[in-house]
N, C-alpha and C positions, 0 to 999 in steps of 0.2 A: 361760235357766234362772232360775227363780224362786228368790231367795235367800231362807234363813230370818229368822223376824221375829227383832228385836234393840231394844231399848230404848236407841236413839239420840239425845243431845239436841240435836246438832248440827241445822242447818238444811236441811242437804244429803244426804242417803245414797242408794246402789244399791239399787236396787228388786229388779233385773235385770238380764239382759245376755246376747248373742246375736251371731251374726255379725253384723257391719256394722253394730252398734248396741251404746246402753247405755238403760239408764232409770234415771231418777232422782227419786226423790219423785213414782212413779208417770207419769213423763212420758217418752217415748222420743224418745233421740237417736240422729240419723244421720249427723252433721258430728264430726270431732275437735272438743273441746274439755279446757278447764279449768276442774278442780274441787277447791275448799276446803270445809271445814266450813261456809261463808257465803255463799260465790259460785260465779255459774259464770259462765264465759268461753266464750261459743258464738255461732260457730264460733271455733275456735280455727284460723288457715290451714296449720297442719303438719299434713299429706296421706302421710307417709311417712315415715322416718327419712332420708331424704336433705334434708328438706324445715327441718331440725334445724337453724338458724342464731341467731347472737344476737339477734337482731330479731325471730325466731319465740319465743325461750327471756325474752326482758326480761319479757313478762307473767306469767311461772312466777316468776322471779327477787321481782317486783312484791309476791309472797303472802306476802313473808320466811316461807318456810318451814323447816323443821329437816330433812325428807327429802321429796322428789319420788317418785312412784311414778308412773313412764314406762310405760303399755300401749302393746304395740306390734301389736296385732288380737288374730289368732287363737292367733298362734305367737307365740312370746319372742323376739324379735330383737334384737341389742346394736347401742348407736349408734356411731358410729365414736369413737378416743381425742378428738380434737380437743372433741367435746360432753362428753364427761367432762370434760376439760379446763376448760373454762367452769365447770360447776359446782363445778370443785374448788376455783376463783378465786371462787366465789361464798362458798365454805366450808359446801354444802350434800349435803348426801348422794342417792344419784340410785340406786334399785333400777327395773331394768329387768324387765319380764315382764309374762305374757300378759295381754288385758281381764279375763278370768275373773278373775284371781289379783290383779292391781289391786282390780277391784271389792272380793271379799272382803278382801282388805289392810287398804283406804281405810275400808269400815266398822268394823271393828276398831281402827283408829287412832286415828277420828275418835271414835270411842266413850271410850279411853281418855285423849280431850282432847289428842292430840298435834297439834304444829305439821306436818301433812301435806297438799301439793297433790296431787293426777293429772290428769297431763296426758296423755290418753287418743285415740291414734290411729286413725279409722276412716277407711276409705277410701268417696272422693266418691261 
């Protein structure tokens, strides 16, 4: 689904997004990855929310961000408490829900210059 235009100064924003995929400044991914207003991280190797460990989470950590926005595909799935846990020791704030609602989140965010990653699940 093609998102509407927005007047983003950030480097990075959702173009669009679809099953098993996102696009991003016109360019379509098919790997999880990570995204700030300045970078992306792809492939990113969390395949799943099972896949949720601190060695898959220290690159999110990495973006000192103020809140995470976790897509977890098609449907909103919660990670277990243990990954909440981590970011709570990070002192960073973690909204879980669908790529759709990620994507339009993260534009909105990034628009308003907030400190926001997505770390955005698609399966291989």
């Amino acid at each position: 689904m093609p998102l509407a235009e927005d007047i983003v100064t950030s480097s990075h924003r959702f173009t669009s997004y679809g099953p098993g995929s996102v696009t991003i400044n016109e360019v379509d991914y098919r790997q999880s990855l990570i995204l700030t207003a300045s970078d992306i991280l792809c492939p990113w190797p969390a395949l799943s929310l099972e896949d949720l460990c601190s060695e898959n989470l220290a690159p999110i950590f990495a973006t000192n961000p103020a809140v995470v926005l976790l897509g977890t595909g098609e449907k909103q799935r919660f990670p277990d408490a243990r990954t909440f846990a981590l970011f709570g020791e990070q002192g960073i704030g973690l909204e879980v829900m669908d790529n759709g609602a990620l994507c339009r989140t993260f534009n909105i965010l990034v628009a308003e210059d907030r400190a926001v990653t997505a770390a955005v699940i698609l399966d291989a």
